[in-house]
N, C-alpha and C positions, 0 to 999 in steps of 0.2 A: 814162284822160284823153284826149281830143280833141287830134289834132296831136302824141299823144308820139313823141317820136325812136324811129324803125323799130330801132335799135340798143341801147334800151332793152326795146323789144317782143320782139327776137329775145332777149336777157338773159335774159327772167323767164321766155319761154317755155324756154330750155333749162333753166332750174331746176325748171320745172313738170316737163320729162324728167328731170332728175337732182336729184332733192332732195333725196338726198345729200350735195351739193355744194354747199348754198344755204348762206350765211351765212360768214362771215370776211371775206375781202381780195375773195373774189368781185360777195358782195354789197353791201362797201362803193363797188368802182365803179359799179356799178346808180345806189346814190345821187349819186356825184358826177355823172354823167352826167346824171341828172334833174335836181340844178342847175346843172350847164352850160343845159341845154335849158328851164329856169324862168331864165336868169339870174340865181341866186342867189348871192353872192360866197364865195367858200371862205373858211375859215377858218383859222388858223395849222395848227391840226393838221391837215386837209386836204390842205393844202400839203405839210405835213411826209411825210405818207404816199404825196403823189402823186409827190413827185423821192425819194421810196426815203431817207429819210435817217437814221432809225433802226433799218430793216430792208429787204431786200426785199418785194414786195409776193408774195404767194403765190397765186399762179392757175394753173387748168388751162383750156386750150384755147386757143384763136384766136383768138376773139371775144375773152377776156377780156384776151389779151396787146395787139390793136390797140385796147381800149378804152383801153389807157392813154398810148396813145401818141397816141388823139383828144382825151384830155381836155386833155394839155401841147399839144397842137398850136396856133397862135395865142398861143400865152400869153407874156409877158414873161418869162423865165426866171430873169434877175438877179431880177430887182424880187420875181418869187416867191418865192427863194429868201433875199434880205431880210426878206421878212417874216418867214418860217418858220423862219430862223436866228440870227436878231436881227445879225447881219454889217454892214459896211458892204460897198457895193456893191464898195469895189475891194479888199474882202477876198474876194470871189467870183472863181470864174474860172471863164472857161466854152469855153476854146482851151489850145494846150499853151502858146502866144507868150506868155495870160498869165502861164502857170505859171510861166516862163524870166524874168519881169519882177522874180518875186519878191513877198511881201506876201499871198499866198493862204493862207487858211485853211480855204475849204472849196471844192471842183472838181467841179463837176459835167459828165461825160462822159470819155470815155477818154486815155489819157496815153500815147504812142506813142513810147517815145524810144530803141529798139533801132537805130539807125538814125543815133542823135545823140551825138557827144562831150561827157559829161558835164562842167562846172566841178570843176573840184577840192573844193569847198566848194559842195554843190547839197541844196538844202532844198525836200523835195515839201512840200505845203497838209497842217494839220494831220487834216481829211478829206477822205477821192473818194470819192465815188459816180459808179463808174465802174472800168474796168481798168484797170492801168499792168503797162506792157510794157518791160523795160531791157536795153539789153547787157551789154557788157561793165563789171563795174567793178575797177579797177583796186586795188592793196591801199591807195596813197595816199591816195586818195578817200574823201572827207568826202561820205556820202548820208545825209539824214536822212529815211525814212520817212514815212509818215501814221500816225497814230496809230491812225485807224480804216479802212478800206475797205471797202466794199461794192460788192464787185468781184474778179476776179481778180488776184493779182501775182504776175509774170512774172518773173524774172532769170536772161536768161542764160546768163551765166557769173559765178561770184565765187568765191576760194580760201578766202576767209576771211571769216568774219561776226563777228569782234573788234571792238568797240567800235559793233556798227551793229545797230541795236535796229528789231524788225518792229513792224509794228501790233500794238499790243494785242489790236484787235476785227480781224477778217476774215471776210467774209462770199464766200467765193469760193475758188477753185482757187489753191493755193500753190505754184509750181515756181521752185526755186533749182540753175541746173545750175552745173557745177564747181567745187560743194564737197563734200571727200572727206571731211573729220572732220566730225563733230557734235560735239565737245562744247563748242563757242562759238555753238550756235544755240538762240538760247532765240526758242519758238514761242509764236504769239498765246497769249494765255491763255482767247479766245472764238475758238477758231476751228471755222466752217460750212463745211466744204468738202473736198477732196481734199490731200493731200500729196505734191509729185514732187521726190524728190532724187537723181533719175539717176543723179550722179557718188557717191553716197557709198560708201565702201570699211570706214568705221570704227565703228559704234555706240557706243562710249564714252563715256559719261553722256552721254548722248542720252538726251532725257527728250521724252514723247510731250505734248500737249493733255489734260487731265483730260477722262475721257469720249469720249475720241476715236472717233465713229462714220464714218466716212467710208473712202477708200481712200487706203491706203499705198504711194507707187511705188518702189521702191528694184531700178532695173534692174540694176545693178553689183554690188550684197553677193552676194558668198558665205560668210560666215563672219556668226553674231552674238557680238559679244564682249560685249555686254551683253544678258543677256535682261530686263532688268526691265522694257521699255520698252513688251516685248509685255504685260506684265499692265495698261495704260492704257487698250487698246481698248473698246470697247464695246458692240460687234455689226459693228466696220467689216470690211476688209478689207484684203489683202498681197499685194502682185505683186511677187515677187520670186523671176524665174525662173532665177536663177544659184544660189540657195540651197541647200548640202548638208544633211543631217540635218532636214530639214523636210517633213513631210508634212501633208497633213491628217489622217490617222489619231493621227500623232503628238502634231500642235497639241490635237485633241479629248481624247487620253490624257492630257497637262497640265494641262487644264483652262483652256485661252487660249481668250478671248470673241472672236475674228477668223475669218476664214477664209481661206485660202490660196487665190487664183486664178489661172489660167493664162490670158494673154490671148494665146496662140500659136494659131495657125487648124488 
């Protein structure tokens, strides 16, 4: 087509290179790009795919990551993410100031509050897309989660996860530092992503993610007093370099779907 956007052209031509790679979330920015550049108005689902709010979007390379950050660029973000959510506008929030206002239910961009003294009673948006980062929380504190994130979460420090319920869905790196038992942590039931529990000391029904493919950080265990947790895996991985009686030879003679790595230099 005459006059198409050079960043459309450069697209198809790296697909015509790797046509392996033609078709999914790659090639769905192609199209939204040719209707940015026809003017064509996006659509609910459009929208929904372009602020990431059912999944990430799945792309390799440069091009495809700055394509998405051309297509939101100019755009009204609230008002997009209204349509796409059916929300009202001041159930959106798009700074932490709102998030601290209260009334969000769903947040789009990062939540920074390592740095902030939580209220005693503090209520995160029932979704982010986007990472939330926390300090310390204290065992008095009333934190009530997001139900879903598509993002990393952060904590920390916290002793105890009694009564304080993670996201369901997570799509992101989970790191909760100083807590030493597991067996008051019940983990997303969809979780995409890494697992860091530095501080833990105790496995005790400790129950993994069904399917768990990702990596397990537990820099502190030296001892498992539960092994059932390791039959959850699912091709992931265990860094856990304090660990006695654990080998890989050993892991493979049991028949444990993980593997044992060493991230020492």
């Amino acid at each position: 087509m005459e006059g198409e956007n050079p960043k459309i052209i450069r697209l198809k031509d790296y697909f015509k290179k790797h046509p392996e790679k033609e078709g999914g979330d790659s090639l769905r920015l192609v199209g939204l790009l040719s209707k940015k550049a026809e003017r064509v108005p996006f659509t609910k689902e459009d929208l929904r795919f372009l602020y990431e709010i059912d999944r990430r979007i799945l792309v390799d390379g440069e091009d495809m990551e700055r394509a998405i950050g051309t297509l939101r660029d100019g755009r009204n973000a609230r008002a997009d993410l209204v349509t796409a959510t059916g929300l009202r506008p001041n159930e959106i929030s798009l700074t932490e100031e709102e998030v601290f206002k209260g009334g969000s239910k769903f947040h789009f961009g990062n939540i920074y509050l390592a740095d902030v003294k939580l209220p005693q009673d503090f209520h995160l948006p029932e979704q982010v897309r986007g990472s939330i980062q926390i300090g310390d929380v204290e065992d008095d504190q009333e934190v009530t989660f997001p139900k879903k994130v598509i993002g990393d979460l952060l904590i920390e420090r916290v002793e105890s996860m009694i009564g304080r319920d993670l996201p369901q869905y997570l799509e992101g790196t989970l790191y909760i530092g100083g807590l030493k038992q597991a067996g008051d942590l019940h983990l997303p039931a969809v979780f995409i992503g890494d697992l860091h529990l530095p501080s833990l000391i105790n496995t005790k029904h400790f129950k993994m993610p069904k399917g768990f493919r990702f990596t397990l950080f537990l820099d502190a265990l030296a001892t498992i007093s539960n092994v059932d947790f390791l039959k959850e895996f699912s091709g992931g991985k265990l860094y856990a370099p304090n660990i006695v009686g654990y080998s890989r030879e050993s892991i493979q003679a049991r028949g444990y779907n993980f593997e044992l790595i060493d991230m020492r230099p």
